[in-house]
FIGUKE-939642 format. One record per residue (C-alpha): residue in three letters; x, y, z; residue number from 1. Coordinates in pm, 1 decimal, padded with zeros to 6 digits. Example, Ala and Ser with C-alpha at 12.3 -4.5 7.8 and 13.67 -1.06 7.14 Angstrom:
// FIGUKE-939642
{atom 'ALA'; {01230.0; -00450.0; 00780.0}; 1}
{atom 'SER'; {01367.0; -00106.0; 00714.0}; 2}
END
This chain:
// FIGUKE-939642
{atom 'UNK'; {10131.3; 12654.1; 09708.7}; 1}
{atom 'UNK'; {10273.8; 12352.5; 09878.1}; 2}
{atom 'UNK'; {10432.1; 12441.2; 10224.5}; 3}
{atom 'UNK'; {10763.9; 12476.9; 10292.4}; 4}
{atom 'UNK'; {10900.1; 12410.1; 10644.3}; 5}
{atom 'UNK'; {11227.8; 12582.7; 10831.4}; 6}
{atom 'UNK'; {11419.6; 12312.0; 10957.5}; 7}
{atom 'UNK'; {11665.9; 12499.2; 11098.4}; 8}
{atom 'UNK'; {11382.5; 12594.2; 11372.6}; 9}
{atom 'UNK'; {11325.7; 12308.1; 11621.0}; 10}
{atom 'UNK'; {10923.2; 12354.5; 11611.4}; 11}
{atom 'UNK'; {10888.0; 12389.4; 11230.8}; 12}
{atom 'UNK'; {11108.0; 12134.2; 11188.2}; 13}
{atom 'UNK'; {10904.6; 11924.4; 11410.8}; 14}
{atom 'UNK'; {10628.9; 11990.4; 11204.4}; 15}
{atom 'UNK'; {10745.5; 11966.4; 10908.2}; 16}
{atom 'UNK'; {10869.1; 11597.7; 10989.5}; 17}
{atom 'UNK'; {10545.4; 11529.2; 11090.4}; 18}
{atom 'UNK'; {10370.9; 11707.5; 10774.0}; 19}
{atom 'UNK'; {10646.5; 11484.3; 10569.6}; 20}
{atom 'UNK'; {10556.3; 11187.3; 10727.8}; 21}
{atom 'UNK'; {10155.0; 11262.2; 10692.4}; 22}
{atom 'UNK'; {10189.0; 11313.1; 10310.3}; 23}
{atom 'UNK'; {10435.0; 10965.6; 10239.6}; 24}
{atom 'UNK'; {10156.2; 10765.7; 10414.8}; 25}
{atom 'UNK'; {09906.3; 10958.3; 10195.5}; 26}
{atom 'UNK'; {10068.6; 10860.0; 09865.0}; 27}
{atom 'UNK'; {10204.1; 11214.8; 09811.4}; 28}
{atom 'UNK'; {10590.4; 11356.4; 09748.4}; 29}
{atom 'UNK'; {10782.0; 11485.6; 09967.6}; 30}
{atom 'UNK'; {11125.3; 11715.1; 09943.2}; 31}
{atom 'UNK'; {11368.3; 11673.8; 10126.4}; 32}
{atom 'UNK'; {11766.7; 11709.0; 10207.7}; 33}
{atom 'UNK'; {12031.3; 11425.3; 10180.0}; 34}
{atom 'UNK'; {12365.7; 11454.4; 10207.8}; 35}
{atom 'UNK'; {12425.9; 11555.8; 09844.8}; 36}
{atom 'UNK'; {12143.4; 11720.3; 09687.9}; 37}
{atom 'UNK'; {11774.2; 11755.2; 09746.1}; 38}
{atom 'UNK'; {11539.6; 11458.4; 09686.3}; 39}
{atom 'UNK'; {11171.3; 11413.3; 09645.8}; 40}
{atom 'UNK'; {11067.0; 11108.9; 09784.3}; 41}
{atom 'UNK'; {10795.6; 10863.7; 09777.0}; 42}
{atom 'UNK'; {10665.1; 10537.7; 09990.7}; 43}
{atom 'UNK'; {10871.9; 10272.3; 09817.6}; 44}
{atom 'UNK'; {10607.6; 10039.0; 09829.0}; 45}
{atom 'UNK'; {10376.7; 10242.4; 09703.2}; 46}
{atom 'UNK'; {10349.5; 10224.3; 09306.7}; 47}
{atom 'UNK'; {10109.1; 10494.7; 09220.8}; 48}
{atom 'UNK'; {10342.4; 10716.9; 09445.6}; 49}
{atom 'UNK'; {10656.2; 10624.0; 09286.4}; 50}
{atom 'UNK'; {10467.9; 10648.1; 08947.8}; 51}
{atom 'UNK'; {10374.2; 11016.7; 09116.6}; 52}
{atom 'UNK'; {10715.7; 11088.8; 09159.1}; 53}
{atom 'UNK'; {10866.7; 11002.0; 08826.7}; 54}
{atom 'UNK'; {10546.0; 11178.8; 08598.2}; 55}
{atom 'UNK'; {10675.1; 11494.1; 08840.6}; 56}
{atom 'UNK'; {11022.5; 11490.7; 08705.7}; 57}
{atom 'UNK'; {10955.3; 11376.8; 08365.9}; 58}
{atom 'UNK'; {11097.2; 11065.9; 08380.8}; 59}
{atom 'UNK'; {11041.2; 10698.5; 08214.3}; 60}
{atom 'UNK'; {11069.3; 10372.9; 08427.2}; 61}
{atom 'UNK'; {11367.7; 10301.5; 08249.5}; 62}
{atom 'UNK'; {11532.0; 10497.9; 08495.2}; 63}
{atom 'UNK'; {11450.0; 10322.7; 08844.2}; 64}
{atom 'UNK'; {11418.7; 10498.1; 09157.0}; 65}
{atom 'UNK'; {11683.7; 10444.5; 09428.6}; 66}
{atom 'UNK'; {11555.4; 10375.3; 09753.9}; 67}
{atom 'UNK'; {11712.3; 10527.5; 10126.5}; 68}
{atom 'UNK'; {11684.6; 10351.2; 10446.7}; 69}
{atom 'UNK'; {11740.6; 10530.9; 10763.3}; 70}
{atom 'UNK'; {11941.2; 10217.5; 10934.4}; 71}
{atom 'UNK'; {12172.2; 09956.7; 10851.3}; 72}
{atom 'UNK'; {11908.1; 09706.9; 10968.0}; 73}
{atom 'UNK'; {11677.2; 09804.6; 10737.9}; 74}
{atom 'UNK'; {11851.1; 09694.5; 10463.4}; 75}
{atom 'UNK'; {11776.0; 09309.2; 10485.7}; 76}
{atom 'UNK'; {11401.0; 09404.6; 10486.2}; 77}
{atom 'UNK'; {11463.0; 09517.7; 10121.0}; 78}
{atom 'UNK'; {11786.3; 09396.0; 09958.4}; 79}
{atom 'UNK'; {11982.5; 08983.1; 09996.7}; 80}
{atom 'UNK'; {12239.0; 09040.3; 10179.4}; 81}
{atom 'UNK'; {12578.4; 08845.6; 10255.3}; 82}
{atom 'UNK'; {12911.4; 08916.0; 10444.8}; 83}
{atom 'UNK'; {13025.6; 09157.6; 10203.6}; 84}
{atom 'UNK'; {12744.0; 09391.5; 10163.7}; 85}
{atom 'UNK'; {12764.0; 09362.4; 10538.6}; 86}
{atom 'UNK'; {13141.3; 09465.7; 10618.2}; 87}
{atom 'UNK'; {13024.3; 09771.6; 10355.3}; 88}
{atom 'UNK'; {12742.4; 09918.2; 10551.9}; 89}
{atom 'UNK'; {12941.9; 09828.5; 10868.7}; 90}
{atom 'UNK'; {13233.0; 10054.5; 10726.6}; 91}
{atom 'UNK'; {13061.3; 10293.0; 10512.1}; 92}
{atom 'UNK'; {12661.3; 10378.5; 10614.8}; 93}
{atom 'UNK'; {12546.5; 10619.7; 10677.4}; 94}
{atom 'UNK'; {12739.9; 10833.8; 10378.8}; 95}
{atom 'UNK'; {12840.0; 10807.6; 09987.4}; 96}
{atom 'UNK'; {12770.7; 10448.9; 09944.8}; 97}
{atom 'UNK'; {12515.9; 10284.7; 09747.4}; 98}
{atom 'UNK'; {12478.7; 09967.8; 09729.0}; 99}
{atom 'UNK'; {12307.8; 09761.8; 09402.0}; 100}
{atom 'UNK'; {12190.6; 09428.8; 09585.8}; 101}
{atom 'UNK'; {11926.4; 09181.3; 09466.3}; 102}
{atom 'UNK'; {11588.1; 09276.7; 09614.1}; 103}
{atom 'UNK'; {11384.8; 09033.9; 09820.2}; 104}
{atom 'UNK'; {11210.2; 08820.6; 09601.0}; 105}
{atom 'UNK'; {10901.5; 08870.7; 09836.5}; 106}
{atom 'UNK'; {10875.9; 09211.8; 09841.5}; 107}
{atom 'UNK'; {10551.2; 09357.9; 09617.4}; 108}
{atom 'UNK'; {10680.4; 09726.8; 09484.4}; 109}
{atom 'UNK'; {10780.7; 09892.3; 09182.8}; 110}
{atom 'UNK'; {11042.1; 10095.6; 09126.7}; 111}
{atom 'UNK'; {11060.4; 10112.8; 08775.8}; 112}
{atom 'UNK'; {11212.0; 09891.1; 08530.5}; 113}
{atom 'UNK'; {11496.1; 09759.9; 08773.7}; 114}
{atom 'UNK'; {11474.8; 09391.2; 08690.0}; 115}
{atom 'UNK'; {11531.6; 09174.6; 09020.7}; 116}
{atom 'UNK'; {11772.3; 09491.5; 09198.1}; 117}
{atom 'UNK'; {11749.9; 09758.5; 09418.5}; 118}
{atom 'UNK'; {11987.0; 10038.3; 09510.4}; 119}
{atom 'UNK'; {12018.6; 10098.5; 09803.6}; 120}
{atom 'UNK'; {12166.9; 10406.6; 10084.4}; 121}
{atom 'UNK'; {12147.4; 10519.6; 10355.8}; 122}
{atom 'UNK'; {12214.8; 10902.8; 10385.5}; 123}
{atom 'UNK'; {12425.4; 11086.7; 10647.5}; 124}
{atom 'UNK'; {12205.9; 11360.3; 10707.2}; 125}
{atom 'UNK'; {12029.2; 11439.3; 11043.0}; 126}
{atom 'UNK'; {11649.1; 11613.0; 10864.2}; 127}
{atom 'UNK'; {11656.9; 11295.1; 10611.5}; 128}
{atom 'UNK'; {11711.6; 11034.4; 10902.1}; 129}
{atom 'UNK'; {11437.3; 11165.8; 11085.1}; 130}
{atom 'UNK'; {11192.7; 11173.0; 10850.0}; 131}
{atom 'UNK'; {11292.2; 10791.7; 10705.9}; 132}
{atom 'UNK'; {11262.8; 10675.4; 11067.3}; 133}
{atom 'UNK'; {10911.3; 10811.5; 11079.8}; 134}
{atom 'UNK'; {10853.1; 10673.4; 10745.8}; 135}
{atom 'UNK'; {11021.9; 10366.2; 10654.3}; 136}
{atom 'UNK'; {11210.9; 10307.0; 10359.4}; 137}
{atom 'UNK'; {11140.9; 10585.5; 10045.6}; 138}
{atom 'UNK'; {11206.6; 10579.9; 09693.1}; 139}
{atom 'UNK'; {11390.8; 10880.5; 09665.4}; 140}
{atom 'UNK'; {11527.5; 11073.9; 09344.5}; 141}
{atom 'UNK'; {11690.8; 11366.2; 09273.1}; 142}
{atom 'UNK'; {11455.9; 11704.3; 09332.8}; 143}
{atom 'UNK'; {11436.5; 11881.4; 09033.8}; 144}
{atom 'UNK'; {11302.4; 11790.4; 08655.9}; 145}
{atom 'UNK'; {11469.9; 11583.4; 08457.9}; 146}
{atom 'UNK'; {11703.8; 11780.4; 08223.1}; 147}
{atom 'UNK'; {11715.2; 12064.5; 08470.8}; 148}
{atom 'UNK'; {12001.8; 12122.1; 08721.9}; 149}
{atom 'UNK'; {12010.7; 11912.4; 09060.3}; 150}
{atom 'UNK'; {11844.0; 12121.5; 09349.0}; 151}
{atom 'UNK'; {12040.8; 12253.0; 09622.6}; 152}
{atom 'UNK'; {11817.6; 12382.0; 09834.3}; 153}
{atom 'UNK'; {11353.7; 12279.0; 09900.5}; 154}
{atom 'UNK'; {11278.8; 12665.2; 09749.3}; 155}
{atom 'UNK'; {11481.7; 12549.8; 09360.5}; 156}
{atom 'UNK'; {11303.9; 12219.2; 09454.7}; 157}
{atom 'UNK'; {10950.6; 12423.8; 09483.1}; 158}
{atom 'UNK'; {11044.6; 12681.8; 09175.1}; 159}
{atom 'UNK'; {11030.8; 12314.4; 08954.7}; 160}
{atom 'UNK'; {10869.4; 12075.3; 09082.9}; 161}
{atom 'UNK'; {10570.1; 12340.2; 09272.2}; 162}
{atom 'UNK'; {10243.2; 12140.8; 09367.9}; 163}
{atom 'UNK'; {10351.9; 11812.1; 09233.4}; 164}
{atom 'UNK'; {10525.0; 11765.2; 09557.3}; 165}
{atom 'UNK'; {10299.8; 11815.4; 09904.3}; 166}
{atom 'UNK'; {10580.9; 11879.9; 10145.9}; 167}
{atom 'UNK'; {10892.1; 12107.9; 10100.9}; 168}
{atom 'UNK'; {11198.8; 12027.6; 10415.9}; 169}
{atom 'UNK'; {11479.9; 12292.2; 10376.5}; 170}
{atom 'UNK'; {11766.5; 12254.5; 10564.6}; 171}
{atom 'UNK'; {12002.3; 12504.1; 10407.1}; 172}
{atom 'UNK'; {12288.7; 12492.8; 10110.5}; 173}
{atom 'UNK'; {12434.7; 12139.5; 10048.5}; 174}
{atom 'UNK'; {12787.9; 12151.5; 10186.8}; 175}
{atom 'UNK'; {12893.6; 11874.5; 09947.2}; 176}
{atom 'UNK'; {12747.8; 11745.9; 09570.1}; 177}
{atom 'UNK'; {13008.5; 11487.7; 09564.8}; 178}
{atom 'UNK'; {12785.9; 11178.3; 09452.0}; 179}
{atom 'UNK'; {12777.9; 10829.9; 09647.5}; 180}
{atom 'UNK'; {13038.5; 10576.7; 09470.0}; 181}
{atom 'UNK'; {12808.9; 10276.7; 09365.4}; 182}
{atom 'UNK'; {12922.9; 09920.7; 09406.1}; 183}
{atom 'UNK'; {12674.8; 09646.5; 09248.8}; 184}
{atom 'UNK'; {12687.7; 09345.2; 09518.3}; 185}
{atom 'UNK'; {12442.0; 09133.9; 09335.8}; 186}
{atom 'UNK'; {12695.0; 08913.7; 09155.9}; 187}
{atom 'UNK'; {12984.8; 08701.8; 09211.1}; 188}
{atom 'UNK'; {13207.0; 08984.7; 09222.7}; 189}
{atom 'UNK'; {13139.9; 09324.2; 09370.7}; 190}
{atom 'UNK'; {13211.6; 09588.4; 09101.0}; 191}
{atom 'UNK'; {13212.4; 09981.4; 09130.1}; 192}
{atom 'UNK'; {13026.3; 10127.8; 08878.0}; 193}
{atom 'UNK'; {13053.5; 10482.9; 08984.1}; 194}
{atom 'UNK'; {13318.5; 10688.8; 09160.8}; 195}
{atom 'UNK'; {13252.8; 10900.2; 09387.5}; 196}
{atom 'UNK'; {13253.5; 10968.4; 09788.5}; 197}
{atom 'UNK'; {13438.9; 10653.3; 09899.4}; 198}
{atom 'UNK'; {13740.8; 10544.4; 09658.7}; 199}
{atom 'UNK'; {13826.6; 10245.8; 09527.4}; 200}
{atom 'UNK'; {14121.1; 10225.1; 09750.3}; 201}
{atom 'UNK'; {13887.6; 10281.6; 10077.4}; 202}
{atom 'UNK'; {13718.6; 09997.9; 09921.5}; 203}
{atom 'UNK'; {13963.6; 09747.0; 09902.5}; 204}
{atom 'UNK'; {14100.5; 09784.5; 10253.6}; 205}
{atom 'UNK'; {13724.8; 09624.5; 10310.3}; 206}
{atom 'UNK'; {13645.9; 09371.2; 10059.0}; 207}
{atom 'UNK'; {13977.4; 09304.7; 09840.6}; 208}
{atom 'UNK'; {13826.6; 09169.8; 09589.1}; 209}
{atom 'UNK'; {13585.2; 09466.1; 09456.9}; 210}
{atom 'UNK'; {13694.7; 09536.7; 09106.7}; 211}
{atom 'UNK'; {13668.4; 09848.0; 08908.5}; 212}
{atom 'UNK'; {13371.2; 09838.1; 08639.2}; 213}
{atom 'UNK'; {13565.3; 09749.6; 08291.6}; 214}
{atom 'UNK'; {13814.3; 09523.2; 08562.9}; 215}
{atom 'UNK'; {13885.1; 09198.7; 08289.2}; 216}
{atom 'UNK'; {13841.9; 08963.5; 08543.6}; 217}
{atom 'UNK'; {13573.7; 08745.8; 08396.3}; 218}
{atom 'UNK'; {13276.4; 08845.1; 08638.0}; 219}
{atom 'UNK'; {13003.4; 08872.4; 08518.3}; 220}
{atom 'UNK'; {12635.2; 09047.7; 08604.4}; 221}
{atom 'UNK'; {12743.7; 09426.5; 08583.7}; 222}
{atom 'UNK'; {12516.3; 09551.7; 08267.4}; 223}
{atom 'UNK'; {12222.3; 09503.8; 08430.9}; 224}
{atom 'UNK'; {12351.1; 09742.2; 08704.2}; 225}
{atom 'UNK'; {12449.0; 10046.9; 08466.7}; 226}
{atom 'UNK'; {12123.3; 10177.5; 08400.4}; 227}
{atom 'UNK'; {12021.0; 10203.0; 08827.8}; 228}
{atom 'UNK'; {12360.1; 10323.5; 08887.8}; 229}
{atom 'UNK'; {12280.5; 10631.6; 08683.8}; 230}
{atom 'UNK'; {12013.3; 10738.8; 08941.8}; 231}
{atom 'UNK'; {12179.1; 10556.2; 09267.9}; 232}
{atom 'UNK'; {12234.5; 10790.4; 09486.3}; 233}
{atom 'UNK'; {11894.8; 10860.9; 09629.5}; 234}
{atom 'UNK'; {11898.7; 11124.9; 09335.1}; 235}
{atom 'UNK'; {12156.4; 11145.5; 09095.6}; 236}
{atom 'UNK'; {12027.6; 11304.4; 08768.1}; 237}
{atom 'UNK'; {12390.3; 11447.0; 08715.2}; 238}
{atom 'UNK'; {12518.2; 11067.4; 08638.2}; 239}
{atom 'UNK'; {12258.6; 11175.2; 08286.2}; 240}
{atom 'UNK'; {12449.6; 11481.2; 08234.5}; 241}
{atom 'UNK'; {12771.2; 11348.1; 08266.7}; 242}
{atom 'UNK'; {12275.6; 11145.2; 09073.8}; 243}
{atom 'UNK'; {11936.5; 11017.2; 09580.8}; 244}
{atom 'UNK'; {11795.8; 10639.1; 09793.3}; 245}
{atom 'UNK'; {11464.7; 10137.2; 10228.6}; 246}
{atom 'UNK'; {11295.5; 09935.9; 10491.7}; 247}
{atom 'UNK'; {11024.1; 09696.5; 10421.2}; 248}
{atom 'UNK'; {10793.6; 09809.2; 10813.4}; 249}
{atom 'UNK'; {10802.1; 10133.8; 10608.3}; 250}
{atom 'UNK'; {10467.0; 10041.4; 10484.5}; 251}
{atom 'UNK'; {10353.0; 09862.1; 10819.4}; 252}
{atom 'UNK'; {10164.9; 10139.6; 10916.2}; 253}
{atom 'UNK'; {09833.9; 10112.2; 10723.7}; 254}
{atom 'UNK'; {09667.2; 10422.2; 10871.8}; 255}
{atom 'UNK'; {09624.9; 10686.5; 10604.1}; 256}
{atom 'UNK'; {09603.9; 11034.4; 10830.6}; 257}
{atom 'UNK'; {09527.1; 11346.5; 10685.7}; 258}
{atom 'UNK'; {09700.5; 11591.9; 10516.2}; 259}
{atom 'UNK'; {09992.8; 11831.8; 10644.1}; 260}
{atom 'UNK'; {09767.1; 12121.7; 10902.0}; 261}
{atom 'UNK'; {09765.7; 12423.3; 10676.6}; 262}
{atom 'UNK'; {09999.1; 12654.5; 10717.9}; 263}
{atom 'UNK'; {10160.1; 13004.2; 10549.0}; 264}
{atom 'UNK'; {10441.6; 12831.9; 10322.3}; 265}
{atom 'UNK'; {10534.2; 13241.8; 10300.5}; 266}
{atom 'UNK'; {10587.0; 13198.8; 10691.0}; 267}
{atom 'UNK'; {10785.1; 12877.5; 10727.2}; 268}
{atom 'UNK'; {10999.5; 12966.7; 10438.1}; 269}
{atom 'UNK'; {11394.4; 13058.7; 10538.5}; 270}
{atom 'UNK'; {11529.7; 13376.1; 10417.3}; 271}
{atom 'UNK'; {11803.1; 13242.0; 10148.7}; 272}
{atom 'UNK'; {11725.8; 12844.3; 10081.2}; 273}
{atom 'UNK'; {11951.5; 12620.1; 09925.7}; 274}
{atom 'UNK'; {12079.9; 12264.4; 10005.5}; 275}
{atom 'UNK'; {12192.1; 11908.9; 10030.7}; 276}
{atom 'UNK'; {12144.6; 11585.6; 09851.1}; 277}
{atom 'UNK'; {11869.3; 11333.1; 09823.0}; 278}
END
């Protein structure tokens, strides 16, 4: 069984960064926390990863994977940006936000059937940071299969997703499922497509001009953004019921180490799991 790592101990959370880190540059999934639910992750510039990671939740490429970053910086590795996606992250990263820019027409991934967009976040929890500033950007969706509740914790993670994931973080219950609001910045006007976290009014006191999705105010460019908002969070499978979530050096790195050491998952695993967000 795939190992699961403690993260509320220093050492195994040390190693189980490190284990995390291992598998992503090894094409394999990793679980891990966010500030909403739990997210398995992949190297975003990795296809046959992010192919991985969708066969292990069931799911089609008409459904994109969300990508996190682990700075602000990293965003223009990944995504245009302009003075208004900028005065966003400035204001709102790291937390709820997620941004739908146009991706860098240079960059060679794929995330699914996303046309010329990304979504983009970057997540305000401590365990995620770390690991996404060992590993670069990740294309990260929600941990659990699709059709199946959201995962709160890396051991409901494990119970559906078991080997098809190398690497298990827990970092106890998530203290909030409220899902990222999602604002699509890749056309004239910036649009919310989701609520969520940060409300329209918090918004506004930024950029003025972001409209509400349905707003008649002859913009155009929205549509396109629906289907990625559905999964923009870094992991949002409830936006199907009704969420996840980087940095183009994240794939600098072109040594391929081994696998995670081997280690008891029975001993690294916390008494009473459960958790945040991806």
């Amino acid at each position: 069984m795939s190992p699961l790592y403690d993260c509320s101990d220093e050492t195994k959370r040390q190693r189980g960064v490190g284990a995390a880190r291992r598998a992503i540059r090894n094409g394999k999934l990793v679980v891990m926390p966010t500030d909403t639910v739990y997210g398995v992750a992949a190297d975003a510039f990795t296809a046959d990863a992010v192919a991985a990671l969708l066969a292990a939740k069931g799911r089609g490429r008409d459904m994109p994977v969300p990508v996190l970053v682990g700075s602000a910086e990293a965003l223009a590795g990944i995504a245009v940006t302009n003075p208004t996606v900028d005065a966003l992250v400035e204001a709102f990263w790291p937390g709820g936000l997620t941004l739908i820019c146009a991706e860098q027409p240079s960059l060679a991934w794929d995330l699914g059937d996303a046309g010329a967009t990304v979504a983009v976040r970057m997540p305000d929890h401590d365990v995620a940071l770390e690991v996404l500033a060992e590993t670069g950007p990740l294309a990260v969706s929600s941990a659990n299969v699709t059709g199946k509740p959201p995962a709160r914790s890396a051991a409901e993670a494990r119970e559906q997703l078991g080997d098809a994931v190398a690497v298990y973080l827990e970092a106890g219950p998530t203290s909030d499922d409220t899902p990222s609001t999602i604002v699509d910045v890749s056309g004239a006007v910036p649009r919310v497509l989701r609520d969520g976290a940060i409300s329209l009014a918090a918004l506004q006191a930024v950029i003025p001009e972001i409209r509400a999705d349905g707003t008649d105010d002859g913009a155009d460019g929205t549509d396109d953004g629906a289907d990625e908002a559905n999964e923009a969070d870094g992991m949002d499978d409830r936006a199907d019921e009704a969420e996840g979530s980087d940095e183009a050096d994240g794939s600098d790195d072109a040594a391929r180490s081994v696998d995670p050491p081997a280690e008891s998952a029975q001993d690294d695993e916390p008494g009473a799991p459960r958790s945040p967000d991806a």
